[in-house]
MARBA-156111 format. One record per residue (C-alpha): x, y, z; residue number from 1; residue in one letter. Coordinates in Angstrom, 3 decimals, padded with zeros to 6 digits, always signed. Example, Ala and Ser with C-alpha at 12.3 -4.5 7.8 and 13.67 -1.06 7.14 Angstrom:
<sites>
@u=+012.300; v=-004.500; w=+007.800; resi=1; resn=A .
@u=+013.670; v=-001.060; w=+007.140; resi=2; resn=S .
</sites>
This chain:
<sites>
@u=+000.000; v=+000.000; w=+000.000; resi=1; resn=X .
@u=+000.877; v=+003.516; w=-001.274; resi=2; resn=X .
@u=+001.670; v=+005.654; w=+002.443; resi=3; resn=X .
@u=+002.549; v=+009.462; w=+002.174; resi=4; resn=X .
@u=+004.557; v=+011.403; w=+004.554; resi=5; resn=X .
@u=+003.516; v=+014.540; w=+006.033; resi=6; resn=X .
@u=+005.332; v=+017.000; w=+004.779; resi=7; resn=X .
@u=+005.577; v=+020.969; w=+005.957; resi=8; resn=X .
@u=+004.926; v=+023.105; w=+002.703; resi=9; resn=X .
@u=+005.930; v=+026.980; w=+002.988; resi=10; resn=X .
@u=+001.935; v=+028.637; w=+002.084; resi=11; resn=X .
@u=+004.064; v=+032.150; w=+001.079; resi=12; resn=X .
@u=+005.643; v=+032.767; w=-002.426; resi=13; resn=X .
@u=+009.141; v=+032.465; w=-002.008; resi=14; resn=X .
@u=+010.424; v=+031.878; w=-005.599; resi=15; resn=X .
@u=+013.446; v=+033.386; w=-007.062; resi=16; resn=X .
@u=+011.001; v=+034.559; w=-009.657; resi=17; resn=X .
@u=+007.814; v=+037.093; w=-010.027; resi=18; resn=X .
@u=+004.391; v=+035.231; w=-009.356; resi=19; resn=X .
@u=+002.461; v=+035.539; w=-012.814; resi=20; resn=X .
@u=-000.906; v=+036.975; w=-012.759; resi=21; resn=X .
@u=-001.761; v=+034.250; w=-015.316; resi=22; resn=X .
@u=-001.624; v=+030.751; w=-013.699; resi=23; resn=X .
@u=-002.956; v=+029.165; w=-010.741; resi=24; resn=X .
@u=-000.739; v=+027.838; w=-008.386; resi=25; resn=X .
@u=-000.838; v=+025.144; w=-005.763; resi=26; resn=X .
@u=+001.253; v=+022.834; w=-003.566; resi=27; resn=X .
@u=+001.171; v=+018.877; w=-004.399; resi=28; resn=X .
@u=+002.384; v=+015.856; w=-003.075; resi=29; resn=X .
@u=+002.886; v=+012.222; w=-004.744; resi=30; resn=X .
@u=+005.095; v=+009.594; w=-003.600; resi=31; resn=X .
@u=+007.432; v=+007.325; w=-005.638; resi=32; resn=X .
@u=+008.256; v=+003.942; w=-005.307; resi=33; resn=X .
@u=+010.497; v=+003.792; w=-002.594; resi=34; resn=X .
@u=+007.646; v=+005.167; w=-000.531; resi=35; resn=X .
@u=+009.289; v=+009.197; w=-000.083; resi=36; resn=X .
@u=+006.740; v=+011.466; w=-000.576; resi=37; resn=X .
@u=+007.505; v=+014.292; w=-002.995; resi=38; resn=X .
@u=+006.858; v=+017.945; w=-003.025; resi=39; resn=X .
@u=+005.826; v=+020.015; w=-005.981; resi=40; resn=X .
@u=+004.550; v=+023.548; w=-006.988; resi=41; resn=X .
@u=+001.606; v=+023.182; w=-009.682; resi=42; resn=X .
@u=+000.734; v=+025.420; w=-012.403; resi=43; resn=X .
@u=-001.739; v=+025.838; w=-014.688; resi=44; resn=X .
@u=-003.399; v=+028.275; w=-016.863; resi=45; resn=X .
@u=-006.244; v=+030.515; w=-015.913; resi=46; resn=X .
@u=-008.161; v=+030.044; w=-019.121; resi=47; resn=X .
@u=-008.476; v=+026.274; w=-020.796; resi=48; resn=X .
@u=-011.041; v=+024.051; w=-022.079; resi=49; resn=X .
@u=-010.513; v=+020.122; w=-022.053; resi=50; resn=X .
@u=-007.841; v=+018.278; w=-021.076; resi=51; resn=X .
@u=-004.457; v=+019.431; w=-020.827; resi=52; resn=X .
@u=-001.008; v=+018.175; w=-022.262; resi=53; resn=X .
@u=+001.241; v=+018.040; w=-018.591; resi=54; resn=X .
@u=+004.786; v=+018.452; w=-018.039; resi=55; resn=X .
@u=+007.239; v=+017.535; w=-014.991; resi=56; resn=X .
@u=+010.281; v=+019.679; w=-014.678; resi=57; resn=X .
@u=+013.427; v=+019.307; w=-012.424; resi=58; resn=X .
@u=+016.756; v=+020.358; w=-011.825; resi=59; resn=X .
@u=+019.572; v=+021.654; w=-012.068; resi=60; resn=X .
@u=+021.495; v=+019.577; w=-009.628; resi=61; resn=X .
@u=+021.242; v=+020.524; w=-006.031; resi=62; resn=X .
@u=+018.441; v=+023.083; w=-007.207; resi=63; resn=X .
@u=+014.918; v=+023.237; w=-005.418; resi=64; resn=X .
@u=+011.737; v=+024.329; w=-007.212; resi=65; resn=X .
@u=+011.387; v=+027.709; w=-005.943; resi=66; resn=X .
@u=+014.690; v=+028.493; w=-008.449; resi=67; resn=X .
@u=+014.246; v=+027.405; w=-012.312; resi=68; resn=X .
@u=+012.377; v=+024.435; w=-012.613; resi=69; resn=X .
@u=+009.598; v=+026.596; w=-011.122; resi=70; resn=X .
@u=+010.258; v=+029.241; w=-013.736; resi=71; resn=X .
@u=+010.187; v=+026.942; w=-016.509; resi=72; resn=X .
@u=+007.297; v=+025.429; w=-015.110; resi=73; resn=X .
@u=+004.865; v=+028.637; w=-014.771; resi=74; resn=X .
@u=+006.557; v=+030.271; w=-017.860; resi=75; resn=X .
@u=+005.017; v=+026.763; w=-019.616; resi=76; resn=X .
@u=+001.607; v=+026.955; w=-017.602; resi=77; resn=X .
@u=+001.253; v=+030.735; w=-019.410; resi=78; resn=X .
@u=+001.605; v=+028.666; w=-022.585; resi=79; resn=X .
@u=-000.953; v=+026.794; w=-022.527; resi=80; resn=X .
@u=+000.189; v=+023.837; w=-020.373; resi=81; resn=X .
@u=-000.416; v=+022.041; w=-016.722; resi=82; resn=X .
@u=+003.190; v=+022.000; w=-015.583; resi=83; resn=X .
@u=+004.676; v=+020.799; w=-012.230; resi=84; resn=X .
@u=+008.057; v=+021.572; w=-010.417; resi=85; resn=X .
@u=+009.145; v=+019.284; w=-007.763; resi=86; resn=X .
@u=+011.963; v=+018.889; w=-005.219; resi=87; resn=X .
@u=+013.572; v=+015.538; w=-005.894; resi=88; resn=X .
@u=+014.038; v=+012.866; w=-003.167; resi=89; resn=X .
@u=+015.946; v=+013.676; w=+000.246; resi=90; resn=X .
@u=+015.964; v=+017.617; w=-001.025; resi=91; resn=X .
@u=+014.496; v=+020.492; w=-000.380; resi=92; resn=X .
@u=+010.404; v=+020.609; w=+000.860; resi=93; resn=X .
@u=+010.283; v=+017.069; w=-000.725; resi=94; resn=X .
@u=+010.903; v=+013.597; w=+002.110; resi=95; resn=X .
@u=+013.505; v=+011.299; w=+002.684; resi=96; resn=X .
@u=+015.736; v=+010.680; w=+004.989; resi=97; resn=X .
@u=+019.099; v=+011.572; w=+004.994; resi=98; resn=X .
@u=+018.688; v=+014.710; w=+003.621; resi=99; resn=X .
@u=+020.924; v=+015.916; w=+000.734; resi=100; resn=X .
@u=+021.465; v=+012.425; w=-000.863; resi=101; resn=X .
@u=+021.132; v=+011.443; w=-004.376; resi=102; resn=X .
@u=+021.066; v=+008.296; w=-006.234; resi=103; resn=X .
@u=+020.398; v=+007.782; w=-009.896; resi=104; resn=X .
@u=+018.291; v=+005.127; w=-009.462; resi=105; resn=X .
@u=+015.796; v=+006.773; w=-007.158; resi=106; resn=X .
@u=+016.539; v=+010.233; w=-009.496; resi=107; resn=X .
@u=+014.781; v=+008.396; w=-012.069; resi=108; resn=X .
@u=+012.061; v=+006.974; w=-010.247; resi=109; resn=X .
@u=+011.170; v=+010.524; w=-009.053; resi=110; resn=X .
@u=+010.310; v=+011.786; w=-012.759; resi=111; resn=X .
@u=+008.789; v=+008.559; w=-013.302; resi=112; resn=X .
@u=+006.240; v=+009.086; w=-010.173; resi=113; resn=X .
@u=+005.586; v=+012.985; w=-011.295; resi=114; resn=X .
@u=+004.814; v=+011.371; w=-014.977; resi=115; resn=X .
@u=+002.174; v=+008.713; w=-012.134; resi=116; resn=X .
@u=+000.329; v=+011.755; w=-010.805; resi=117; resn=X .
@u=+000.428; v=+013.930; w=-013.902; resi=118; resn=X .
@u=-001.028; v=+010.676; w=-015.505; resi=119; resn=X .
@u=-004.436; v=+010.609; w=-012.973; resi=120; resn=X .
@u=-004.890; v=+014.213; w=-013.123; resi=121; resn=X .
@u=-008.655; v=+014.781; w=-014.179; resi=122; resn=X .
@u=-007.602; v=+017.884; w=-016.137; resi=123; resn=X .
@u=-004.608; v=+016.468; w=-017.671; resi=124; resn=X .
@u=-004.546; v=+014.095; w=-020.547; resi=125; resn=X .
@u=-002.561; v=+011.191; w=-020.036; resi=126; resn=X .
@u=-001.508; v=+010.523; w=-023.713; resi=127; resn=X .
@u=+000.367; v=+014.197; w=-023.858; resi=128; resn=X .
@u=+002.795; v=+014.156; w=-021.281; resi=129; resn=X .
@u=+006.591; v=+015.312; w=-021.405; resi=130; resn=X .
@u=+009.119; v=+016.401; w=-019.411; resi=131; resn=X .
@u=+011.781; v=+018.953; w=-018.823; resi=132; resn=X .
@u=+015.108; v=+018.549; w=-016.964; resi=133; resn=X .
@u=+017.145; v=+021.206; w=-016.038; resi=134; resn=X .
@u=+021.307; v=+020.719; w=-016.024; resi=135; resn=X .
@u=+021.851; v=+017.619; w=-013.778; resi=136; resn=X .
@u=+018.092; v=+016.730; w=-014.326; resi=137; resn=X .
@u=+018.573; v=+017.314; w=-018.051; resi=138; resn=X .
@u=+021.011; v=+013.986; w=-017.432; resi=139; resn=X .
@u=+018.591; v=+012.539; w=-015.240; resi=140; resn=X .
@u=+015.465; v=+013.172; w=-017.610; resi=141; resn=X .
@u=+016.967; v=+011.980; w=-020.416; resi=142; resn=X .
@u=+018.150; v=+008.380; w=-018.573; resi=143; resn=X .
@u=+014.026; v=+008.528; w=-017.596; resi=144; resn=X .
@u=+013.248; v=+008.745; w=-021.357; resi=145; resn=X .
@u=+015.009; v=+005.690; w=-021.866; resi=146; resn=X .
@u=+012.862; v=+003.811; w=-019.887; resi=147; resn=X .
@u=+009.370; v=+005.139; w=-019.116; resi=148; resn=X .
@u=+006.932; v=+005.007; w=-022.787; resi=149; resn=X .
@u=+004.131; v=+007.417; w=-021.459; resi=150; resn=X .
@u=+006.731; v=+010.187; w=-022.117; resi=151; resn=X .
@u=+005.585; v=+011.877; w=-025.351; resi=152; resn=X .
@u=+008.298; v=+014.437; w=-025.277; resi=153; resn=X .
@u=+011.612; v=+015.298; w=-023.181; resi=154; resn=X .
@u=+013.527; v=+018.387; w=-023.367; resi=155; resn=X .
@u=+017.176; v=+018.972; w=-021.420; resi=156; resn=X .
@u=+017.790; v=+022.300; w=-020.818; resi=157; resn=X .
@u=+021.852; v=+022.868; w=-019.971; resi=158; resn=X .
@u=+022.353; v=+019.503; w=-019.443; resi=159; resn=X .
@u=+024.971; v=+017.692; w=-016.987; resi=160; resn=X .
@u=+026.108; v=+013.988; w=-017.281; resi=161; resn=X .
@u=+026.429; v=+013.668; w=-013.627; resi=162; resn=X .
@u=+027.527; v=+009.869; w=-014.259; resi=163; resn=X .
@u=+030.201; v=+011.390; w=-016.654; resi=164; resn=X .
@u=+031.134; v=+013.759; w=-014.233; resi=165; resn=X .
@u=+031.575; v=+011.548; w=-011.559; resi=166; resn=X .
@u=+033.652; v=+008.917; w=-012.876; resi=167; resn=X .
@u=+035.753; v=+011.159; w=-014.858; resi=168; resn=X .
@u=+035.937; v=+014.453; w=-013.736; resi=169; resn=X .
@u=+034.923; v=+017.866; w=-015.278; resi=170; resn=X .
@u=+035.840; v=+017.305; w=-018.766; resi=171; resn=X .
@u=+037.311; v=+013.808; w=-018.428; resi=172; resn=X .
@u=+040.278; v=+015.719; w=-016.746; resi=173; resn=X .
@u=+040.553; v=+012.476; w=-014.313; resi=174; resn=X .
@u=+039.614; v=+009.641; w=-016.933; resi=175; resn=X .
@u=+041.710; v=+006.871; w=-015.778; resi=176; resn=X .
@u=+042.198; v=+004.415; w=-013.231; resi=177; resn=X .
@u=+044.580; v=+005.895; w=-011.046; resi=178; resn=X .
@u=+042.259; v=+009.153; w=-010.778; resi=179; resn=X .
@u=+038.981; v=+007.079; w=-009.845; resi=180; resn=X .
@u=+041.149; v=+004.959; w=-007.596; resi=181; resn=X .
@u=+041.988; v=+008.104; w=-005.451; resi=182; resn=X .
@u=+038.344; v=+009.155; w=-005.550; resi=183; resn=X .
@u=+037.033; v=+005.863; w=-004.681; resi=184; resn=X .
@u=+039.693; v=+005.947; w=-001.539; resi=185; resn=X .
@u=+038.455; v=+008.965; w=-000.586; resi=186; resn=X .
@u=+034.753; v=+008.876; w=-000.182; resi=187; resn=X .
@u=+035.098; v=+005.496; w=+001.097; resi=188; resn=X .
@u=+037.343; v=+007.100; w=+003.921; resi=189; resn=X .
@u=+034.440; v=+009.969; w=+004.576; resi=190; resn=X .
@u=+031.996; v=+006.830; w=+004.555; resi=191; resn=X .
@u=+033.954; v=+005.438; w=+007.756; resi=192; resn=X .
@u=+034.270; v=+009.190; w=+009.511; resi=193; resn=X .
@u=+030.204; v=+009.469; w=+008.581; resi=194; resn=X .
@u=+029.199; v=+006.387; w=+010.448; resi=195; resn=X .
@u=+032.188; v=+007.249; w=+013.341; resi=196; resn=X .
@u=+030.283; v=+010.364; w=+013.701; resi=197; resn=X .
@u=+026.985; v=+009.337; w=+013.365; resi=198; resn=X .
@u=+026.268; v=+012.289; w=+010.492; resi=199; resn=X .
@u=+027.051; v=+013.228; w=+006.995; resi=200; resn=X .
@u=+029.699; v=+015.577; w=+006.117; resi=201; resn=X .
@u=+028.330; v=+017.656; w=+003.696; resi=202; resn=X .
@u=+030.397; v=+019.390; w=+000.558; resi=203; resn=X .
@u=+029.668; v=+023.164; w=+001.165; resi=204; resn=X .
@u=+027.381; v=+023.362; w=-001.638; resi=205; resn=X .
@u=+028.907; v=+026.740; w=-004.327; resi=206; resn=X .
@u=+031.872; v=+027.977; w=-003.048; resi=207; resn=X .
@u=+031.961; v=+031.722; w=-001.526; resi=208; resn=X .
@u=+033.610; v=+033.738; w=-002.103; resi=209; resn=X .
@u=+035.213; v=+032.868; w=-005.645; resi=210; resn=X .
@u=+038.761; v=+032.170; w=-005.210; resi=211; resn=X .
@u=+041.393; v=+033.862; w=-006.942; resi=212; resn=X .
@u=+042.122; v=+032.553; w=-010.683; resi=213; resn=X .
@u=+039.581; v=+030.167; w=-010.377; resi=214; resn=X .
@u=+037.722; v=+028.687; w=-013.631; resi=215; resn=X .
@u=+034.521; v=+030.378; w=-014.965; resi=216; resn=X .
@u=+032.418; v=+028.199; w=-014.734; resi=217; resn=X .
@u=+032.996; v=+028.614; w=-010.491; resi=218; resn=X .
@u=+031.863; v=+032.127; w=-011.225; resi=219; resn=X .
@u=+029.051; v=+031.514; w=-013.242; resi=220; resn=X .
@u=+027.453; v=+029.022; w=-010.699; resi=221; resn=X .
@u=+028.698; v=+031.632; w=-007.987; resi=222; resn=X .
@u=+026.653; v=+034.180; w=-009.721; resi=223; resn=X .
@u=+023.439; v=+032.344; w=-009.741; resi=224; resn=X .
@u=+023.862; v=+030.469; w=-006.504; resi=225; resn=X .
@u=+025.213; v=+033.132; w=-004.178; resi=226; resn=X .
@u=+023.528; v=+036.162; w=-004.644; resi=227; resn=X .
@u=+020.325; v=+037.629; w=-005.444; resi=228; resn=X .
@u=+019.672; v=+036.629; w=-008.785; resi=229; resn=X .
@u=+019.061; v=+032.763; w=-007.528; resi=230; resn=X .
@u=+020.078; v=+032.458; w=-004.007; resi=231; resn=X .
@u=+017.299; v=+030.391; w=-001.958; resi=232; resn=X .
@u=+017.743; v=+028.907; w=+001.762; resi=233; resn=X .
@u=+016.456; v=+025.395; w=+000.328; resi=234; resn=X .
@u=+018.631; v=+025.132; w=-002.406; resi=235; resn=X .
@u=+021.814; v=+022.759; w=-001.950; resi=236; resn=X .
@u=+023.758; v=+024.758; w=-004.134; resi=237; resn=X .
@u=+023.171; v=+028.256; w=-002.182; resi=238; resn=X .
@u=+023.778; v=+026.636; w=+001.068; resi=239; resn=X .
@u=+025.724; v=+023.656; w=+002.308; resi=240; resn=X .
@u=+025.587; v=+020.821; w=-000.130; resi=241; resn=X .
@u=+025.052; v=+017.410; w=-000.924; resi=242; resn=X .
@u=+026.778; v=+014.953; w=+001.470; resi=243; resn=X .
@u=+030.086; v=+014.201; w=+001.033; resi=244; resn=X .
@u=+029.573; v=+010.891; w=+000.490; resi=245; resn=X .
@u=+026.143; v=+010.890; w=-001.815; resi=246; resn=X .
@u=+028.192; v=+010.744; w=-004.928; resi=247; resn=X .
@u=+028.731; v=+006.430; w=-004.332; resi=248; resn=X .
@u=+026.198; v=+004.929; w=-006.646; resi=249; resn=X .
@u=+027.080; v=+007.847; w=-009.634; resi=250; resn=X .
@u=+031.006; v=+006.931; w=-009.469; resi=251; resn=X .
@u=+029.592; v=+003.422; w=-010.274; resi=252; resn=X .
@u=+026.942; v=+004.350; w=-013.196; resi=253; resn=X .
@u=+026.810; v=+005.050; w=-016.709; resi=254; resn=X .
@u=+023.644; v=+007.047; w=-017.879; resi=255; resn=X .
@u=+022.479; v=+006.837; w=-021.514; resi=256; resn=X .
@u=+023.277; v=+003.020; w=-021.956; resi=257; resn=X .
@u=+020.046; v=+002.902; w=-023.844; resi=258; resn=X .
@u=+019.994; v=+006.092; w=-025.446; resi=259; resn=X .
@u=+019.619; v=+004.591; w=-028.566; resi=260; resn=X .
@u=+016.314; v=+003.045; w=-027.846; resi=261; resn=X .
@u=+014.591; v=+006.079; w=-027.208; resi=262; resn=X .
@u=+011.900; v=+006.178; w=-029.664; resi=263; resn=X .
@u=+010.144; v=+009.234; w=-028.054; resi=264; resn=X .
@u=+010.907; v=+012.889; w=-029.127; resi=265; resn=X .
@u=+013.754; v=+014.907; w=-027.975; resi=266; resn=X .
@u=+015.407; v=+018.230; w=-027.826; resi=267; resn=X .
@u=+018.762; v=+018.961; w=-026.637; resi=268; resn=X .
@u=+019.160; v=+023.092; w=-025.690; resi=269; resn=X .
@u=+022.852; v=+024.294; w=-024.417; resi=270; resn=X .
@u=+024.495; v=+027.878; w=-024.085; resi=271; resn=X .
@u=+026.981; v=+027.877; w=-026.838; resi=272; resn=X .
@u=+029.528; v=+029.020; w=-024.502; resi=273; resn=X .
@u=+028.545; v=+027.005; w=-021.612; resi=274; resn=X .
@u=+031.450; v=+024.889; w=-020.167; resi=275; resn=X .
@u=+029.131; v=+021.645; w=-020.102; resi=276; resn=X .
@u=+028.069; v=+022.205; w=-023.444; resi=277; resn=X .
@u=+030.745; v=+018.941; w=-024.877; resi=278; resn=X .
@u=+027.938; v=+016.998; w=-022.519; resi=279; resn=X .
@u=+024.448; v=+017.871; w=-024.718; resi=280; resn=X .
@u=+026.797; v=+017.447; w=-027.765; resi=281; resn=X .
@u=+028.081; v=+013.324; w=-027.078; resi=282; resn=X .
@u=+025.154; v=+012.659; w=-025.797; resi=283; resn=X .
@u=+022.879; v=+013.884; w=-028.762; resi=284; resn=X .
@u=+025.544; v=+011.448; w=-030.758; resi=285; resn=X .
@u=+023.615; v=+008.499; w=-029.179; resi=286; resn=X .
@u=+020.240; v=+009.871; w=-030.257; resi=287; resn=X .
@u=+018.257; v=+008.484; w=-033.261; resi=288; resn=X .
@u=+015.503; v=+009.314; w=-034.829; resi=289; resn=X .
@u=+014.490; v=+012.104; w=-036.857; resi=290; resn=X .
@u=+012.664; v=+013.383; w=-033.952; resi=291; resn=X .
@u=+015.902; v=+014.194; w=-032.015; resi=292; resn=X .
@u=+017.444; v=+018.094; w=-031.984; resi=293; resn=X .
@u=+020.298; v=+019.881; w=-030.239; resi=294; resn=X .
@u=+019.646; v=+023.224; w=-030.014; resi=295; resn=X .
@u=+022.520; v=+025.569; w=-029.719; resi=296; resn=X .
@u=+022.159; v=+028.942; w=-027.802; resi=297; resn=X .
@u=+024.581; v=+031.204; w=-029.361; resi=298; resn=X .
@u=+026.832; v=+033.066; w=-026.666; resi=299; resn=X .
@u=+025.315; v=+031.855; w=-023.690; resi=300; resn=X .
@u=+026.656; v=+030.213; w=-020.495; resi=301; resn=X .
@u=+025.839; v=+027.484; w=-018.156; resi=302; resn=X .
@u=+023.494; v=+029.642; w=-016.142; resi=303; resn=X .
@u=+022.118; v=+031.648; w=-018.523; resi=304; resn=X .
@u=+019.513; v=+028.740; w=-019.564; resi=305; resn=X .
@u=+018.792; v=+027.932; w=-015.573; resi=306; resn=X .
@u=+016.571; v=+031.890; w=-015.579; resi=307; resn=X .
@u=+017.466; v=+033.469; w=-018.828; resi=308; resn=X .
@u=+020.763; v=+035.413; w=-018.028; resi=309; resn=X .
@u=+020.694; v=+038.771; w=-019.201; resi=310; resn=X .
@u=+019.573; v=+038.379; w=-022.941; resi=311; resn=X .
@u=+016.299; v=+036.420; w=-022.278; resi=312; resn=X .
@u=+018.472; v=+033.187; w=-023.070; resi=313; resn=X .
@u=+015.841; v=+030.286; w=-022.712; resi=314; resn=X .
@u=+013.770; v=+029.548; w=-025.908; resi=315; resn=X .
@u=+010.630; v=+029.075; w=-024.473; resi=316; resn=X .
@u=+009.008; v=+029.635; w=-027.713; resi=317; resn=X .
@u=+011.013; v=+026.739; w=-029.420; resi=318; resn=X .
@u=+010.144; v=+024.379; w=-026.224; resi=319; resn=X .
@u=+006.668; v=+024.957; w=-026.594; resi=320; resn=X .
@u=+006.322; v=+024.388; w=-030.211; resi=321; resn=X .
@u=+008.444; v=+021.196; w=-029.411; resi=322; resn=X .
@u=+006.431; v=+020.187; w=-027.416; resi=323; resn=X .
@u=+002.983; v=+021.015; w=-029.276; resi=324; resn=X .
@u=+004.308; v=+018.863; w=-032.113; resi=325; resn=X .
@u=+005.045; v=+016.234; w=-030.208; resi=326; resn=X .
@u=+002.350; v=+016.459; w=-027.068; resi=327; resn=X .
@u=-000.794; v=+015.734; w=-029.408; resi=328; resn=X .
</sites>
């Protein structure tokens, strides 16, 4: 039998982003398969008739849903669409316990439950559902693609290859055996001090303030993360991190292995400067289909597509006619 947990939902708008005068909005709960109860921000337009096409949006990566999966989410409710944006697993208002833990595995399962409730929705119909992932989510909804056939339509947005990331380092700079040894030695020691200690060390989530020479991409996250533009309190990335030792199962996964199979439509978007963008490009290379595009946003960075930078950056325009075409 299906139990929820209670969970303790903030009733105030606290979003990094203006409320729009055109949506409805409401808190919802559903819980996946391994029984944690998940917490989501619903939108929909003011104006329909029928039954609407849904979408589920997460991310990025030690995000919550009161930063850019929410925007993306209302921004496609204006549009036309029902659209949810939920916390994933052991994260922000969503359950499980320990807190700040991830797991690709149960990452999936949590798109797979929002695509359950979207699908039982008496306003939504079940036949037009996508979904929308959001840098490490992009990763993350794409692996879901592979697997779950009610998906109509999946869009990455910035997308990160945790898996990739993990086992290799930031672009493959620690690709070989020696390098994943050390890593491997290394959480495994933290594992031991976490149990010693009876809690989880966590990572210290976006640094602050940016050292000295440090790469770009530290200041772009730093620039979304830390200040006003995207800080929030419940967001991983503005505030302490995952735990140390969370990254396990990833060091020990590949994501895409059935890329190939997807038979379901898909669009790749990435900032053109972005440092991740090598990630949306090898992994579009698995793609196939005719129904499969990588969009590339000329001079934009990593977190210009998480709220739009300063150039209105996101296509929204090209995600919704994606997903018109392919939501009918």
């Amino acid at each position: 039998m299906m139990k929820t947990e209670e969970l303790v939902l903030t009733k105030e708008w606290d979003k990094t982003f203006p409320e729009s005068n055109k949506v409805n909005h409401k808190k919802v709960t559903f819980v996946n398969h391994f029984g944690i109860t998940l917490a989501a921000d619903m939108y929909r337009p003011k104006l329909y008739e029928g039954k609407l096409p849904a979408i589920a949006v997460s991310g990025p990566f030690g995000a919550c849903k009161e930063q850019s999966s929410g925007l993306y989410a209302q921004t496609m409710a204006e549009r036309g669409f029902l659209a949810i944006a939920f916390d994933p697993s052991f994260t922000g208002e969503s359950g499980g316990y320990p807190r700040a833990m991830h797991s690709p595995d149960i990452n999936v399962e949590d798109f797979q439950a929002a695509v359950d409730f979207l699908s039982v929705q008496d306003n939504v119909d079940s036949e037009r559902i996508g979904i929308i992932g959001i840098c490490g989510w992009g990763g993350m909804a794409l692996q879901t693609a592979c697997l779950d056939t009610r998906i109509k339509a999946t869009v990455t947005s910035t997308m990160y290859d945790m898996s990739r990331i993990a086992g290799n380092g930031y672009f493959d700079s620690a690709d070989s055996k020696e390098a994943r040894k050390a890593a491997r030695e290394a959480i495994n020691k933290q594992r031991t001090e976490d149990y010693r200690n009876g809690e989880y060390k966590r990572q210290g989530g976006v640094v602050d303030p940016v050292p000295e020479n440090a790469p770009f991409f530290i200041e772009d996250y730093h620039d979304y993360y830390k200040t006003e533009r995207g800080y929030h309190p419940r967001s991983l990335n503005s505030t302490d991190g995952w735990n140390v030792s969370a990254g396990t199962s990833l060091m020990n996964t590949r994501l895409f292995t059935y890329a190939a199979e997807i038979d379901s439509a898909v669009l790749m978007i990435h900032g053109e400067k972005a440092h991740s963008c090598y990630m949306s490009k090898d992994a579009f290379q698995l793609l196939k289909g005719d129904n499969k595009e990588l969009l590339i946003i000329p001079d934009a960075v990593h977190t210009d597509l998480y709220d739009g930078g300063d150039s209105d950056y996101i296509p929204f325009d090209k995600i919704e006619s994606f997903m018109r075409t392919y939501l009918k």
